[in-house]
N, C-alpha and C positions, 0 to 999 in steps of 0.2 A: 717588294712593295707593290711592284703592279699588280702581282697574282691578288693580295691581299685586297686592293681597290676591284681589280674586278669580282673577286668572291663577293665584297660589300655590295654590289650592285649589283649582280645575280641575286642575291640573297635579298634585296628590298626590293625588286623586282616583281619577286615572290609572293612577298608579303603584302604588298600594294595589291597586286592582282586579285587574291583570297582576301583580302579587307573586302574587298567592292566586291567581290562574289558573294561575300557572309554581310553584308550591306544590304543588297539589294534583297536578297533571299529574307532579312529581317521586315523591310520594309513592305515588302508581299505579306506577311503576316499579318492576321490578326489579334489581336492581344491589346494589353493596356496600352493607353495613350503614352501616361507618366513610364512605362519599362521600354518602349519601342523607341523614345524619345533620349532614355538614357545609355540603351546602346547604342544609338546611331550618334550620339554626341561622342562617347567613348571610342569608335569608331572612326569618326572623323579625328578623335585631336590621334588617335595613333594614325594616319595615314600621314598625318603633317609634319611627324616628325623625319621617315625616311627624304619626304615632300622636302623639307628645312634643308637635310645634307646634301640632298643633288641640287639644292639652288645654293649654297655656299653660304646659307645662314648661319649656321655652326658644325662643326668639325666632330666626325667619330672619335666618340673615346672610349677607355675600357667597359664604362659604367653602360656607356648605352647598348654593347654587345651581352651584359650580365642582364640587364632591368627589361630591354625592349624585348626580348624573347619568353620574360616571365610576363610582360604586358600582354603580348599576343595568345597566350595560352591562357590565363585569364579571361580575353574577353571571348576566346571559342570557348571555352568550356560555361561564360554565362550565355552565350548562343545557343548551344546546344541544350540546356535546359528547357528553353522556352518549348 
């Protein structure tokens, strides 16, 4: 069980870091107002969720290990468009 809590915080460790990497590289950009405004919304509410579990707002569960990895690859892959 510990190994597993540590994988989970290495692992949103991670992801946190490359949110605000793929963040800021967004907001350097120029482009539409309305598309730079909807990823960085997008962006922020995914940073809040690893944010939620290290403050003990709610608890890992299966679903967030299946859905938060298809969330992340989702918003690099609408990144990587622009």
């Amino acid at each position: 069980m510990v190994v597993l809590r540590f994988l989970l915080i290495v692992f949103n460790v991670a992801v946190v870091t490359f949110l605000i990497y793929r963040l800021l590289i967004v907001i350097q950009q120029t482009m539409e107002k309305s598309k730079k405004a909807l990823i960085i919304i997008g962006g922020v509410m995914l940073l809040l969720a690893p944010v939620g579990m290290f403050i003990g707002i709610f608890a890992p569960t299966f679903q967030y290990f299946l859905i938060y990895p298809i969330a992340i690859s989702l918003f690099l892959y609408l990144t990587k468009q622009l």
